[in-house]
C-alpha positions in Angstrom: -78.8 -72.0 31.0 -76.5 -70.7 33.9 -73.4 -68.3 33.5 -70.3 -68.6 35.5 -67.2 -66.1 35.7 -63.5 -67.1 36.2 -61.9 -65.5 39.2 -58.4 -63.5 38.3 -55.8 -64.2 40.6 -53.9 -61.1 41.9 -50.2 -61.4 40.9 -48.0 -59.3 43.5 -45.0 -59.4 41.0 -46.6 -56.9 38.3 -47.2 -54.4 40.8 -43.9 -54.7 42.1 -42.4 -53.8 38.2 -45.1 -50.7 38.9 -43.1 -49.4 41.6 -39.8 -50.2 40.3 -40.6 -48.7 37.0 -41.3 -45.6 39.0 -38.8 -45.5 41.4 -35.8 -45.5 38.5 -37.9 -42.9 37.0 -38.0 -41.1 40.4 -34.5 -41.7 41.1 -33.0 -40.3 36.8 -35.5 -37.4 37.9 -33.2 -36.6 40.8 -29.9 -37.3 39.5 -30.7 -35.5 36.3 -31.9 -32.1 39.0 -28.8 -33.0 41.2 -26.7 -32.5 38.2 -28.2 -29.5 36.4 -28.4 -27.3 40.1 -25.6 -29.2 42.2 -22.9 -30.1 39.4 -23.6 -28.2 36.9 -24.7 -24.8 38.7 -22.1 -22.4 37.2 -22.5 -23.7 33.6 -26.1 -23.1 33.8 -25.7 -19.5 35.6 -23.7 -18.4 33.3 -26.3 -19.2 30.3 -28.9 -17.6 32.3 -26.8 -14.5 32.9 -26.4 -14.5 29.3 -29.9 -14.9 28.2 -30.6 -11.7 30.1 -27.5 -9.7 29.8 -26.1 -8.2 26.5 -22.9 -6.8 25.5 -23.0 -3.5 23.4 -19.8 -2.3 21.6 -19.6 1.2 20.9 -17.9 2.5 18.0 -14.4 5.2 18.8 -14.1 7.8 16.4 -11.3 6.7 13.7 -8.5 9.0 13.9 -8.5 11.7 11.2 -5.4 12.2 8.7 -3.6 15.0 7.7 -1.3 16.4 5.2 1.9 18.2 6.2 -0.2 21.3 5.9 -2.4 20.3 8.1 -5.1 19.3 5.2 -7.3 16.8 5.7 -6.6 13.7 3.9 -9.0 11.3 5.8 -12.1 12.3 8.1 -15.3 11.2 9.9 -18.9 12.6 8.6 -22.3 11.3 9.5 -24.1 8.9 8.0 -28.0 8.8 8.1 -30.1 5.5 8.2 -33.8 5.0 8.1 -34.5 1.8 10.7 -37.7 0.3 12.4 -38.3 -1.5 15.4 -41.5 -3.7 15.0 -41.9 -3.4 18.6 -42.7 0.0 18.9 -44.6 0.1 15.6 -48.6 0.6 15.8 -50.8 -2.0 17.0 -53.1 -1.3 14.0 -52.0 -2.9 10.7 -53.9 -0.6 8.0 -51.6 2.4 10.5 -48.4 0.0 9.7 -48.7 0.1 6.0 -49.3 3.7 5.9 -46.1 4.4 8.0 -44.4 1.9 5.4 -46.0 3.7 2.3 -44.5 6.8 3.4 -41.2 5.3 4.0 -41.4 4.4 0.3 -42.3 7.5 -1.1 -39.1 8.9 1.0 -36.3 6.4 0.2 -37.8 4.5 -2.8 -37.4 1.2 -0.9 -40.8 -0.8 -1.9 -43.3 -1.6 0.6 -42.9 -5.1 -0.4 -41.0 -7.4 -2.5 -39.7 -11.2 -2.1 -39.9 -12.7 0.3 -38.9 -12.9 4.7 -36.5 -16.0 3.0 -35.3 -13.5 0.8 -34.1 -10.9 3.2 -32.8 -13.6 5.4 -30.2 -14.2 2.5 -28.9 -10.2 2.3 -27.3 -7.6 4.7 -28.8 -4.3 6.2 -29.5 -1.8 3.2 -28.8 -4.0 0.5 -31.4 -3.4 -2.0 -33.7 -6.4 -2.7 -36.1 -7.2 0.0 -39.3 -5.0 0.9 -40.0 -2.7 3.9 -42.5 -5.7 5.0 -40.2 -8.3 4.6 -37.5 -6.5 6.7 -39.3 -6.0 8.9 -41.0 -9.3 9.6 -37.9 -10.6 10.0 -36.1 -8.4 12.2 -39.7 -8.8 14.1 -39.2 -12.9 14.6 -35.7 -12.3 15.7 -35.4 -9.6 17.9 -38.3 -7.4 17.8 -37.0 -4.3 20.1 -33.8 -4.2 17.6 -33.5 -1.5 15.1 -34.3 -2.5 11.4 -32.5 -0.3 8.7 -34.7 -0.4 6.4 -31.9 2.7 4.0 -28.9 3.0 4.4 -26.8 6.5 3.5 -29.8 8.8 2.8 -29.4 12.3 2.0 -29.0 15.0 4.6 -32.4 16.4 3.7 -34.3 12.6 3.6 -32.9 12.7 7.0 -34.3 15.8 7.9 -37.6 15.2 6.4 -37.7 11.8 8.0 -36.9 13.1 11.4 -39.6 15.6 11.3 -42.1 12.4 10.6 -40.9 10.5 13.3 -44.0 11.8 15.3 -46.4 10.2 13.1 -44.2 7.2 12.6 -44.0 5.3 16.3 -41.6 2.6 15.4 -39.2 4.6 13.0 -35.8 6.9 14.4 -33.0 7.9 12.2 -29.5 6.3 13.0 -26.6 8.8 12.6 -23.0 6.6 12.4 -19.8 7.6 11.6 -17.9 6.8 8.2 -15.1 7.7 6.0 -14.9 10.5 3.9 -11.4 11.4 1.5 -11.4 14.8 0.5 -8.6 14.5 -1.6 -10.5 11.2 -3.0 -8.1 9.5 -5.8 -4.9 12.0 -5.6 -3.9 10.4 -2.3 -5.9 7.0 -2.2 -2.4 5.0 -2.6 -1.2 6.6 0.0 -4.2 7.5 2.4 -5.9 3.6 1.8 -9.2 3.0 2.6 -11.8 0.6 5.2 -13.3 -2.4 4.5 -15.0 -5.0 7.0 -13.0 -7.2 8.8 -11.9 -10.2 7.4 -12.7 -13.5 8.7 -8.6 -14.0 9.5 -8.7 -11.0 12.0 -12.3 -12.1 13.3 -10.8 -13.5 17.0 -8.6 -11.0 17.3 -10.7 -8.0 17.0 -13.3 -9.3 19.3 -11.0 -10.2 21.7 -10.3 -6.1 21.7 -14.0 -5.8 22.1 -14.9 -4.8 18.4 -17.9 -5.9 16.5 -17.2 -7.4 13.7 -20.3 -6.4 12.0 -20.2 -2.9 12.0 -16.6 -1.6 12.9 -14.0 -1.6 9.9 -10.6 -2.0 9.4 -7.4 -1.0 7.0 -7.3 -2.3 4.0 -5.1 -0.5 2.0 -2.3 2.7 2.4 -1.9 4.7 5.9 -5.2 3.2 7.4 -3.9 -0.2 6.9 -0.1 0.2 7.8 -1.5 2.4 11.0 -4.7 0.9 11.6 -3.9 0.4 15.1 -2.9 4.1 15.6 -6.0 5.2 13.9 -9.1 2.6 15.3 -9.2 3.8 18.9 -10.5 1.6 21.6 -14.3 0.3 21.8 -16.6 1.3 24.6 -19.2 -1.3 26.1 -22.0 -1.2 28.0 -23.6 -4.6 29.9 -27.0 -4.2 29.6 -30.1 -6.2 31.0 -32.9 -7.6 28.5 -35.7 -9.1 28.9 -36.8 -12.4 26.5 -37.6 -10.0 23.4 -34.6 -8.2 23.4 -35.6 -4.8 25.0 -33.0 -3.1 27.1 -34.0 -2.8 30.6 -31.0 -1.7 32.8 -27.9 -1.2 32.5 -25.7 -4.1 34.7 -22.5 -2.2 34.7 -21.2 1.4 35.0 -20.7 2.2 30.9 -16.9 2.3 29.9 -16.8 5.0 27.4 -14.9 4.8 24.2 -11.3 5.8 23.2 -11.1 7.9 20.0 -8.2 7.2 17.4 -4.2 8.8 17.1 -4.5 11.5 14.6 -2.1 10.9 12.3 0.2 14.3 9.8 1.8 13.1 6.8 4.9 13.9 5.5 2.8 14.5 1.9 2.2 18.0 0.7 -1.5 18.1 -1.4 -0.9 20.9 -3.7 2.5 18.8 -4.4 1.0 15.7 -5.0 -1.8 17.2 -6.6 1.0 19.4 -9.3 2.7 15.8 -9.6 -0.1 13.7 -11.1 -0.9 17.0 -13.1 2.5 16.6 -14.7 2.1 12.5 -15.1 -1.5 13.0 -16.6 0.0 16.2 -18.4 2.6 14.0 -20.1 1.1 11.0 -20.6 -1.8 12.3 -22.4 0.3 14.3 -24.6 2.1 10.9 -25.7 -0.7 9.0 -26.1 -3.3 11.3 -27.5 -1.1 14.2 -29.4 2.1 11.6 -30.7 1.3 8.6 -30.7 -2.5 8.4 -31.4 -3.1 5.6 -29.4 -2.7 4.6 -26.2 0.9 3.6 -25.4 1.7 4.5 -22.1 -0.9 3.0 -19.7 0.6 4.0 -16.1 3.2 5.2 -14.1 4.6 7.0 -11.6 6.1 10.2 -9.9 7.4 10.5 -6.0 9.6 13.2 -4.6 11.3 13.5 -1.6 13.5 15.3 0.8 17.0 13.6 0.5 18.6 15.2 3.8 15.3 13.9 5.4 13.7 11.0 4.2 10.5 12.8 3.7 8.0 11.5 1.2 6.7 14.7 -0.3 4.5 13.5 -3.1 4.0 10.1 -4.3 1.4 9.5 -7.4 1.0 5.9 -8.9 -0.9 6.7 -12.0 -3.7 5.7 -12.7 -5.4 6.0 -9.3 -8.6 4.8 -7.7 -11.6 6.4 -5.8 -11.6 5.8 -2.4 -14.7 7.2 -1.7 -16.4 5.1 -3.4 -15.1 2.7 -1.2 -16.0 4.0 2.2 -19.7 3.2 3.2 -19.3 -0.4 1.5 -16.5 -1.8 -0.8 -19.2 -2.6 -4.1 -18.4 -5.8 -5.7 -18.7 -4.5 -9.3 -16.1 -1.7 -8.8 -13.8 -3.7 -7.2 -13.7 -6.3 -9.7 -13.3 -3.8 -12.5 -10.2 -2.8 -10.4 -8.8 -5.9 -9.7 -9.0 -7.0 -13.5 -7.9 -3.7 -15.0 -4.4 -4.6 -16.7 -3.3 -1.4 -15.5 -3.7 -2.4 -11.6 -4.9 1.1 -10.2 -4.9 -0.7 -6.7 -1.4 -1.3 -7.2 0.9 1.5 -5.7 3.4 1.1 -8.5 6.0 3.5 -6.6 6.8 0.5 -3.9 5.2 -2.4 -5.1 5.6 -2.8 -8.7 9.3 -4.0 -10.0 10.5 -2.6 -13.4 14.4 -3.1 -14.9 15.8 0.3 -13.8 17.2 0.8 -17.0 20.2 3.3 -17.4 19.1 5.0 -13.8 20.9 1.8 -11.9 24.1 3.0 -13.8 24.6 4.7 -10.6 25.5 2.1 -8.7 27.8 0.6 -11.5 29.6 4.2 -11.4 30.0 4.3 -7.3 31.6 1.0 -7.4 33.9 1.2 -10.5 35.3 3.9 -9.4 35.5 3.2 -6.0 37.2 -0.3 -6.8 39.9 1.2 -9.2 38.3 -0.2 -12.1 38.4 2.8 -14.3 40.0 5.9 -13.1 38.6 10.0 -13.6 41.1 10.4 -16.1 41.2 7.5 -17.9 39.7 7.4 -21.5 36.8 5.1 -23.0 36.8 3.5 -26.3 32.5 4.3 -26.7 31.6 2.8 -30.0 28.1 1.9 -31.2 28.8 -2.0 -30.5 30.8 -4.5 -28.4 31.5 -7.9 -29.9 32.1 -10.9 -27.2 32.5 -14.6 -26.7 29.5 -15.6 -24.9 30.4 -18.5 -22.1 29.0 -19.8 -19.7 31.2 -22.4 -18.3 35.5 -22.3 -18.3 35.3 -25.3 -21.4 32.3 -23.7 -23.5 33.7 -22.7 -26.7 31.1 -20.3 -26.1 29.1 -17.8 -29.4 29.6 -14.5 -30.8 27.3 -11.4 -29.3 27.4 -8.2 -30.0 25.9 -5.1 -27.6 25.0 -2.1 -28.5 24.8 1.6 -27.5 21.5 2.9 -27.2 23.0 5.6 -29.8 23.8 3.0 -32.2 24.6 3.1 -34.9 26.5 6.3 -33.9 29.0 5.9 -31.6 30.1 8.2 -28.2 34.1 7.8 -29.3 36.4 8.5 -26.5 34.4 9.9 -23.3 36.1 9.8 -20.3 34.6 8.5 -16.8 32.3 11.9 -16.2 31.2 11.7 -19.8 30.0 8.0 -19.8 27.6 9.4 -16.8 26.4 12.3 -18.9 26.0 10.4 -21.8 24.5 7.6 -20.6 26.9 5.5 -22.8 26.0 1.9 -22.5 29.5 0.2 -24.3 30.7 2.4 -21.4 29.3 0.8 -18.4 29.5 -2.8 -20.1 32.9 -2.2 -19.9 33.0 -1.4 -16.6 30.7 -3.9 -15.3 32.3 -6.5 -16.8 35.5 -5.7 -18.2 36.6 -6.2 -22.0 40.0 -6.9 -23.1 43.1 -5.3 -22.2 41.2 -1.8 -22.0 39.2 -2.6 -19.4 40.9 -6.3 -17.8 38.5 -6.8 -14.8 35.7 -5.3 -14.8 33.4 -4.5 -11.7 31.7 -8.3 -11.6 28.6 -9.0 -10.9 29.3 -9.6 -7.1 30.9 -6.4 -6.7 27.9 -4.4 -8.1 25.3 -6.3 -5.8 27.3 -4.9 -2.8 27.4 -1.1 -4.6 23.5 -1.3 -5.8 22.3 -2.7 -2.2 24.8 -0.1 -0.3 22.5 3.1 -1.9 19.0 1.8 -1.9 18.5 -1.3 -4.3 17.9 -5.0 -3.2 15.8 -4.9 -0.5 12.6 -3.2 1.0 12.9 0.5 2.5 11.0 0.1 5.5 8.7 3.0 4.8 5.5 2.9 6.5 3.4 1.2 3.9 2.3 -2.2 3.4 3.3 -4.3 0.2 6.5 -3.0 -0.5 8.6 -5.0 -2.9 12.1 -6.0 -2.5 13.4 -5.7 -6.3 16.1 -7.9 -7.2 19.9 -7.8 -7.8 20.8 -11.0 -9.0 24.2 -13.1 -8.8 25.5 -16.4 -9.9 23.7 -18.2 -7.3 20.7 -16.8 -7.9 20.4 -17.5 -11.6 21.4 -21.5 -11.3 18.8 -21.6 -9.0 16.1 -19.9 -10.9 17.3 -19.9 -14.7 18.6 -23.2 -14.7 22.4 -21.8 -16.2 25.4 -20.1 -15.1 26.2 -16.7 -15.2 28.0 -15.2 -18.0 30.0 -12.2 -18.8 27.2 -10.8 -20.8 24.8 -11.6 -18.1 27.0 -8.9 -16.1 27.0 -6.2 -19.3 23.3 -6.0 -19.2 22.8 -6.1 -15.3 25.6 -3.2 -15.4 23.3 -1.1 -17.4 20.2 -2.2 -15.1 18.8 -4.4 -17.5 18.4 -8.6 -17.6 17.1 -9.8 -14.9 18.2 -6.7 -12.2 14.8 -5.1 -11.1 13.6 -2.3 -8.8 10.6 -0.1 -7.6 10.7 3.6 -8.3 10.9 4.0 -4.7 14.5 2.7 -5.0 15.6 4.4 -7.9 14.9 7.7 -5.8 17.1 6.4 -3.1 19.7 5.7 -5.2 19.8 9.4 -6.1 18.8 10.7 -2.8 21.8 9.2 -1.3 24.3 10.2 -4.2 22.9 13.8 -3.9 23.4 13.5 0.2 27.0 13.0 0.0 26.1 9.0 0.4 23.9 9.3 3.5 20.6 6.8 2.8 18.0 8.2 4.9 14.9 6.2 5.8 12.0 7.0 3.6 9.3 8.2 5.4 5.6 9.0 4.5 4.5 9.8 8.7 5.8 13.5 10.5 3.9 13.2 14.0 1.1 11.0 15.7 -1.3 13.2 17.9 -3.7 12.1 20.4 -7.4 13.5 20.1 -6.2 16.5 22.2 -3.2 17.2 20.2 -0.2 15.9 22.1 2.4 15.0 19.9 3.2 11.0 20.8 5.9 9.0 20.8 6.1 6.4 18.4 8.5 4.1 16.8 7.9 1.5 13.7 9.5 -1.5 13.0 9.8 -2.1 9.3 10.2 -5.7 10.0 7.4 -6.3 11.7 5.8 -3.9 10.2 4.1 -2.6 13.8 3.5 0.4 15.9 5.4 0.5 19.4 5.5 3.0 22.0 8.6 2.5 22.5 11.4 1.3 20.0 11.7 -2.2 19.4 15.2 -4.1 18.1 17.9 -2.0 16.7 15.9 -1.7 13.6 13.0 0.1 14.6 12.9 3.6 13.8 10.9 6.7 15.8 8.3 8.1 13.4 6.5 10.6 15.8 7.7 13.6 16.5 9.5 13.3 13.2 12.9 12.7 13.2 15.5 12.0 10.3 16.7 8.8 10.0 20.2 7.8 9.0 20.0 4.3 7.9 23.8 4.4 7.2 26.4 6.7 5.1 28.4 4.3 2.6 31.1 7.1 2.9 31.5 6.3 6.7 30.1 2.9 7.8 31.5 0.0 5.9 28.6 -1.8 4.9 30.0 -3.2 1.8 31.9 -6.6 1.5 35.5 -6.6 0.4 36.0 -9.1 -2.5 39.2 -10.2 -4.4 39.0 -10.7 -8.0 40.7 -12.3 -10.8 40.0 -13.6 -14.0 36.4 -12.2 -13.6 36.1 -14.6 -10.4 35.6 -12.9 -7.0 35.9 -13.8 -4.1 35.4 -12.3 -0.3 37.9 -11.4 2.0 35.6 -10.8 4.8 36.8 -7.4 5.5 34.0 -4.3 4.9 34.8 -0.8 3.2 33.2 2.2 2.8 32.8 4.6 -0.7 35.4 7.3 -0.2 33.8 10.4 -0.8 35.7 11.8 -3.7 33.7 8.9 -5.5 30.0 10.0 -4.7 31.4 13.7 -5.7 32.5 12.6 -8.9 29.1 10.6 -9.9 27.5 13.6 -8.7 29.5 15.6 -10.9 28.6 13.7 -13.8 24.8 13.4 -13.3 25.4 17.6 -13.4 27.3 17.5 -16.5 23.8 15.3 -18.0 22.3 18.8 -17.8 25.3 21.2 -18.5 27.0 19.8 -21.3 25.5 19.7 -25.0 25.0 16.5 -25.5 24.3 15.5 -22.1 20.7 13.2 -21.7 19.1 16.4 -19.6 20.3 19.2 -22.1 17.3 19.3 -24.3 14.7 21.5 -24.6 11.8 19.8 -23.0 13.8 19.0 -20.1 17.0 21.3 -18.3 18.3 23.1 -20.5 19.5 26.5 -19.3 17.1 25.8 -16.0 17.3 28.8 -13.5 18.5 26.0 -10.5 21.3 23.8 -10.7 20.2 20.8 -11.4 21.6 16.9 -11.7 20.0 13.8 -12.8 19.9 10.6 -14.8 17.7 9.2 -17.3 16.8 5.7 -18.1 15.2 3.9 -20.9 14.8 0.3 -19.8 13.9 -2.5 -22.2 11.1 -5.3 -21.1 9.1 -8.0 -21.7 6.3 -8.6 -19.8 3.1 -10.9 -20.2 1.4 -7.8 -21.1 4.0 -6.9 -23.9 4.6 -10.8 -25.3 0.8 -10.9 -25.4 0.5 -7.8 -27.7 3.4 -9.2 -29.4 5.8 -6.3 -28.9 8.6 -8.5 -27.3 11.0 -8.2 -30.8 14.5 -8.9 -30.5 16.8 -5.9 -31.3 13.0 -4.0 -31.2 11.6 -4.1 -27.2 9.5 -1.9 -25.8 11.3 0.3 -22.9 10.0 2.3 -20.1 10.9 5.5 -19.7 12.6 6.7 -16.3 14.3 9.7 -14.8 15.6 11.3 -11.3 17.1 14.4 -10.8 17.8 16.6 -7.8 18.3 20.1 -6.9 19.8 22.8 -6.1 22.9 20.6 -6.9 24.9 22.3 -4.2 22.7 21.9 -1.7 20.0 19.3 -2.9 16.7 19.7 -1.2 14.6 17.8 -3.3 15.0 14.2 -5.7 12.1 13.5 -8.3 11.9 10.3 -10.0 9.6 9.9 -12.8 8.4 6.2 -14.6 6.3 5.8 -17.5 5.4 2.2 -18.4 5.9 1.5 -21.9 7.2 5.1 -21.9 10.1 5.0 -24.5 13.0 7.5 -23.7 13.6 8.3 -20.4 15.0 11.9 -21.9 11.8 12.3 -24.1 8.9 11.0 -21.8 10.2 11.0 -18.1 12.0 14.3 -17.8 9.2 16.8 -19.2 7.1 15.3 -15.9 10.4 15.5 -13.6 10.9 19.0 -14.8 6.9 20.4 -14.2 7.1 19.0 -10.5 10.6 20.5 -10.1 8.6 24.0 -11.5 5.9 23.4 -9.1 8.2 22.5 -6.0 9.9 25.8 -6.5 7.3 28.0 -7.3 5.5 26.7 -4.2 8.5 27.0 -2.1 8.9 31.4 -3.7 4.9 31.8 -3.0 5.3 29.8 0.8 8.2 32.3 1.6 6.3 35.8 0.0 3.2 34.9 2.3 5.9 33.8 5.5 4.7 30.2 5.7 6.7 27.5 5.7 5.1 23.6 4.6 
């Protein structure tokens, strides 16, 4: 048996795919290299750079608030966290769990508990996740970067902790700025307080070299308005790291931070502080002494310079902690105060809107008289009701509707123009808001009034240097087809005469109202700011534009205003600059002429006069016991008992015709001669302004004054 083998003929072609097959590979290998180090060079440098460079933000110091006294309002203290960096821990692990067994025993934070997952899923200091689990994570991310394991530890855990740091390699204490209110929830409308920033803001704040995971913003009052006043500028330091995150060198010269303005309010503490006494004062007398129940579930009190502008107190009752909102804004507590009917984190003095009630009377006076309406001498028919044909188009037959007095069934009898002021009579000013009969043939209108209410304060937002002011609302004809659906009527303009229907306003502009009747007509600019300082304590320039609601160094449009050094602010006197429109009337219909007039002054004299016969005369609104009567300082003022219906009221049922619920309002200035102060006092579901709101406008009239006698005896002047 033989074997035989078959020759394999070499094929020249296979080893020709061979060397083509690596040749392409060869020839992707070089354009692949040519375009990572020849095209793109710079893209790639640029990552490298950033792989071993870092960029660290450091913190300014937030500018500290002060009252006008020079009281601290807002300030920095330190904050103490426990952290770990796993790459300086021990190499030993039985050493590692005693350093974290001791950490335990000190801060209460377990040694373990969950899992790495878990703490993957929470922030720094949020109670859940373990000491191990911490710090197993921080150690797979960036093991030479500081793990807090506690956040906010006492002064003495601190203490303690830093005198174990010697037999703890691995663990330092972190001290860090944050916000502390001494003045906690008398000011915390006005002062505000810090939360994160919000994803919206994110870019921006980066851009300025913030991080947006440790520095904090505005979020409500001054530090919101004026957060760019207050935050400073960041520092930053360019580091070198190596691949595990430990800093090596620094790459650039460090560029050191810039603290925050320093900001002095116009506010006076023991003020504010004597004007939610009076508001608490009153309120729980109502509530707890006369009522039994709880009736009046907020309000409001704000004073203010009306020659100035200054804001000297302003309370929005009930209030809210701040402090408790400083180191972290806790979800439970801010729920609470986001769902509380009340709205403590409301500022009810420039954002809420409430029918001014008998207080807008004010403006229905200025303009009846000053468009010859009704004259000083002419006599009122006042009785307890007024009977009219209700229309609302020239052919609607129309209905019969009576309106009352608020003294029904009494009745005022004949009062003259003074007296309807005094008296608050309600026929009165329905009368002269929208006429009635031959006694009265053309009333004020509703146009009219609009032009008179807007001229001293109503219809539109102050400008004051707060965020979230409201603009109230003065309606007219157009404004209620729009909305309502209907056209106006003649009793539409009786109840918007006596600031009720559909007129509303913020407390805020109630004051200025009075404030400008009490300063001869001049409407100053609200203010809440007296000067801006830098951290050496220059005085700086600054202007604010109430439009824009910003900060300038320099003023901005003709309707920014400077806030820093203070300065009074004229916004305009209606006795001098013609800033009402003219209008023609007839047959209740009105229309403009396209000229502009001014109040003449003898008017705003003789609606002061009347708001001081309120107090003087017998059976004036502020002659009462619990209010004016035989008061040391001439005093003026006007009360207000404004009807509502709310979704809180209809809810509770209390929305009953010819049986509303009313707030309770009143303002009042003095000395009457030479007015130096306006209070305004709300009450929500109050009842009568006279009752309710006086007895608070009266104990923070008592305080001013007193303060003022015990400033002068001790040669200090706020």
């Amino acid at each position: 048996m033989s074997t035989s083998s078959t020759l394999v003929r070499f094929q020249p072609w296979r080893l020709w795919s061979i060397y083509i097959v690596f040749g392409l590979v060869f020839v992707i290998f070089v354009i692949r290299l040519f375009g990572l180090q020849i095209l793109d060079y710079e893209t790639y440098l640029t990552y490298a750079d950033n792989n071993r460079t870092r960029i660290i933000s450091d913190a300014p110091q937030r500018g500290i608030i002060y009252d006008r006294n020079g009281f601290v309002l807002a300030r920095n203290v330190a904050s103490y966290a426990i952290a770990i960096t796993p790459a300086y821990l021990p190499d030993d692990s039985s050493d590692i769990q005693q350093i974290y067994r001791e950490i335990s025993d000190l801060t209460g934070v377990p040694v373990n508990s969950g899992t790495v997952e878990d703490a993957k899923l929470v922030s720094a200091c949020v109670p859940g996740p373990g000491i191990t689990q911490l710090v197993e994570l921080g150690n797979s991310l960036a093991p030479y970067e500081a793990v807090k394991i506690q956040c906010n530890v006492s002064e003495n855990s601190a203490r303690i902790a830093r005198e174990r740091l010697v037999d703890w390699p691995g663990v330092s204490v972190e001290v860090e700025p944050i916000r502390d209110y001494p003045t906690g929830s008398l000011t915390a409308h006005v002062v505000g307080f810090l939360g994160p920033i919000p994803a919206r803001l994110e870019a921006e704040f980066k851009s300025l070299g913030f991080s947006t995971q440790i520095d904090k913003v505005g979020y409500a009052g001054v530090e919101a308005s004026l957060n760019d006043v207050l935050i400073g500028s960041p520092g930053k330091r360019v580091v070198e790291v190596d691949v595990a995150g430990q800093e090596l060198s620094n790459l650039e010269p460090p560029i050191a931070p810039v603290p925050g303005d320093n900001i002095t309010l116009t506010i006076d503490t023991r003020f504010q502080a004597a004007a939610e006494a009076a508001i608490e004062e009153e309120i729980d007398y109502w509530n707890n002494r006369y009522y039994g129940y709880i009736r009046i579930s907020s309000g409001a009190v704000v004073a203010m310079n009306p020659k100035t502008g200054e804001i000297l107190a302003m309370v929005s009752w009930p209030s809210y902690e701040n402090n408790r909102l400083a180191r972290f804004i806790p979800e439970y507590y801010y729920k609470q105060l986001s769902e509380d009917p009340t709205h403590p984190l409301l500022n009810a003095v420039i954002s809420a809107e409430y029918p001014p009630g008998s207080t807008f009377k004010l403006s229905t006076a200025s303009g009846a008289l000053n468009e010859g309406v009704v004259s000083l001498d002419q006599i009122i028919e006042a009785p307890g009701e007024l009977v009219i044909t209700e229309s609302f188009s020239p052919t609607d037959k129309g209905f019969q509707r009576s309106y009352r007095d608020w003294i029904y069934p009494k009745s005022f009898g004949k009062i003259d123009f003074l007296h309807c002021i005094a008296y608050s009579s309600n026929v009165c000013f329905y009368k002269l808001g929208g006429g009635y009969q031959n006694e009265v043939p053309e009333g004020l209108g509703i146009l009219r009034l609009q032009q008179y209410a807007d001229a001293i304060g109503y219809g539109q937002p102050s400008g004051i240097e707060l965020y979230g002011e409201a603009s109230g609302l003065i309606p007219d004809p157009a404004w209620k087809r729009i909305y309502q659906g209907e056209n106006w009527s003649t009793g539409d303009t009786y109840i918007a005469s006596v600031g009720q229907g559909y007129v509303l306003a913020t407390p805020l502009q109630v004051l200025m109202s009075a404030a400008t009747i009490a300063n001869d007509g001049k409407l100053m600019q609200p203010t809440i700011i007296r000067s801006i300082q830098d951290s050496n304590g220059n005085v700086l320039e600054k202007w604010w534009n109430p439009v824009e609601q910003t900060v300038s160094d320099k003023p901005e449009e003709q309707y920014s205003y400077q806030i820093s050094p203070f300065t009074p602010n004229l916004k305009w006197d209606v006795t001098v600059d013609p800033v009402i429109k003219d209008f023609r009337c007839q047959n209740t219909y009105c229309t403009t002429t396209g000229d502009m007039k001014v109040i003449e002054p003898w008017v705003i004299q003789s609606v002061q006069q009347g708001m001081r016969l309120a107090v003087t005369d017998l059976s004036g609104t502020l002659d009462n016991t619990y209010s004016f009567k035989d008061y040391p300082i001439a005093v003026a003022g006007k009360t207000g008992t404004a009807e509502y219906c709310d979704d809180v009221a209809n809810s509770q049922g209390k929305c009953k015709f010819e049986n509303w619920p009313t707030h309770a309002w009143t303002v009042a200035y003095a000395p009457f001669d030479d007015p130096e102060i306006v209070i305004l006092a709300f009450a929500y579901n109050g009842g009568e302004g006279g009752s309710v709101a006086a007895p608070m406008v009266k104990l923070v009239m008592d305080a001013y004054f007193e303060q003022k006698a015990l400033d002068a005896a001790q040669g200090t002047t706020p």
